[in-house]
LOMIMI-896724 format. One record per residue (C-alpha): residue number from 0; residue in three letters; x, y, z. Coordinates in steps of 0.2 Angstrom, whole numbers, plus 5000, padded with zeros to 4 digits. Each point is the difference from the previous one (the first is absolute). Layout:
<NUM, ALA, <X, Y, Z>>
...
***
This chain:
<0, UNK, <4792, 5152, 4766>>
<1, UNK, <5011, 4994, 4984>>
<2, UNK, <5017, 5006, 4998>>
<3, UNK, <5004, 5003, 4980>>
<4, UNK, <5016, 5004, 4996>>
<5, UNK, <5019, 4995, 5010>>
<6, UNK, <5003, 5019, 5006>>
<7, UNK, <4982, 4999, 5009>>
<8, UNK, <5006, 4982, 5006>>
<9, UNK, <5015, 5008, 5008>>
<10, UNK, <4993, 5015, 5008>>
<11, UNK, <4987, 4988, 5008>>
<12, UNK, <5013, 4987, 5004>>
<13, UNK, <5009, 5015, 5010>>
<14, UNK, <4984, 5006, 5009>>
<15, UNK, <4995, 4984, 5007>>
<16, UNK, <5017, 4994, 5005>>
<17, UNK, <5000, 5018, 5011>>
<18, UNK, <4981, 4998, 5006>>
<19, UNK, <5001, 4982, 5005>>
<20, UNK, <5016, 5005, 5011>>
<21, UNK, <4992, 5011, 5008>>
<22, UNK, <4989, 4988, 5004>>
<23, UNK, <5010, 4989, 5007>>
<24, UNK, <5009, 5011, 5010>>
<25, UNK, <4982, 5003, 5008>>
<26, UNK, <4997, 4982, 5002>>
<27, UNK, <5019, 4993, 5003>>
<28, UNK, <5000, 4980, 5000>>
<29, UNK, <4987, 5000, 4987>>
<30, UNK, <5004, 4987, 4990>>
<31, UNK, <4988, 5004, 4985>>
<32, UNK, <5005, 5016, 4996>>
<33, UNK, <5019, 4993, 5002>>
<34, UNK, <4996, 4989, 4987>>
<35, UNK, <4993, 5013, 4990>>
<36, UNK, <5014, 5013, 5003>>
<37, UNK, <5013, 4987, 4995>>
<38, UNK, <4990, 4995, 4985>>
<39, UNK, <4999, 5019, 4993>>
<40, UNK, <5019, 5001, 5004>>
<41, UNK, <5004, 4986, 4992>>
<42, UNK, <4991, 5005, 4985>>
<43, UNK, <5007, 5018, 4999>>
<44, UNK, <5018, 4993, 5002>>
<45, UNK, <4997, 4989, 4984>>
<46, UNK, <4991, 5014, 4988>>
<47, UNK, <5014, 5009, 5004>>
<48, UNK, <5014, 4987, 4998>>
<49, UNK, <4991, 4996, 4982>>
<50, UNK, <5005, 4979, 5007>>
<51, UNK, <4985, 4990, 4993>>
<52, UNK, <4989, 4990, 5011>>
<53, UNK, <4997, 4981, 4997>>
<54, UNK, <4984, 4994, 5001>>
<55, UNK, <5002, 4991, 5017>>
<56, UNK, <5005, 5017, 5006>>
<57, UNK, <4988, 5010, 4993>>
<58, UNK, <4987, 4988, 5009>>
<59, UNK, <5005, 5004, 5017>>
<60, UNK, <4991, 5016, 4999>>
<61, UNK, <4987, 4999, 5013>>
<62, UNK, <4997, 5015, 5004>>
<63, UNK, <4984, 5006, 4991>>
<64, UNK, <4992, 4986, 5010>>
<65, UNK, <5008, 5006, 5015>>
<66, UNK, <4993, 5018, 4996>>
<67, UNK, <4984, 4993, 4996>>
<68, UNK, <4997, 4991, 5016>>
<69, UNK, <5010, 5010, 5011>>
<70, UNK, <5000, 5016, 4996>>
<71, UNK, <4983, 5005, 4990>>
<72, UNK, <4990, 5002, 5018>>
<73, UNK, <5013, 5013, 5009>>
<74, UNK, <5008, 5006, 4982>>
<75, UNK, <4991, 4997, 4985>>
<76, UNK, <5008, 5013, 4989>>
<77, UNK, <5017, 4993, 5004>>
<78, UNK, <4992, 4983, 4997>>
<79, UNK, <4993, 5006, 4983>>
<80, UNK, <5019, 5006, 4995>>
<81, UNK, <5009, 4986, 5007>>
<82, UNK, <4987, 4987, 4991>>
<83, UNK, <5002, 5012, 4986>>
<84, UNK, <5020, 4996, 5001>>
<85, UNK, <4998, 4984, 5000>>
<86, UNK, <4988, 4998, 4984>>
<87, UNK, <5012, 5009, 4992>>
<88, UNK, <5014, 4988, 5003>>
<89, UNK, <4992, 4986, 4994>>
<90, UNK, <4991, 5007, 4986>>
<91, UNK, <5014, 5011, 4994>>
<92, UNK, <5017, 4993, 5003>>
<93, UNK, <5009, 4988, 4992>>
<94, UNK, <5010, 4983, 5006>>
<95, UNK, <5015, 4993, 4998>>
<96, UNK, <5003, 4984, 4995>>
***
């Protein structure tokens, strides 16, 4: 899956944040998909704030390796999106500094 334009980017970002909590509601303590979650919210709340990431930020996104190890056995099309995500931010988005 490749994710081409910023509106796609932000209807999968929405998706993935509401799959993987349900997820984690299933498996409560996990912390993987925690990890996950919080890393899809965080990046929500900063497309919508417009606030630039720095490049030490922007590499703190783990979570298409997360979602590659973890998720692609139980889930692999939430996988495939959230790995999709996370292409997206490095290919796509720009850095402050």
């Amino acid at each position: 899956m490749k994710i081409l334009s910023e509106n796609e980017f932000a209807l999968h970002l929405d998706e993935a944040i509401h799959q993987v909590g349900l997820l984690k509601s299933q498996y409560a303590g996990d912390r993987t998909l925690e990890s996950i979650l919080a890393q899809l919210e965080h990046l929500k709340k900063w497309v919508a704030d417009q606030n630039g990431l720095t490049e030490a930020q922007k590499d703190r996104f783990t979570m298409g390796l997360l979602a590659q190890r973890e998720l692609r056995g139980d889930d692999p099309v939430l996988a495939d999106v959230v790995i999709a995500l996370h292409n997206y931010l490095m290919a796509n988005i720009s850095t402050i500094e």
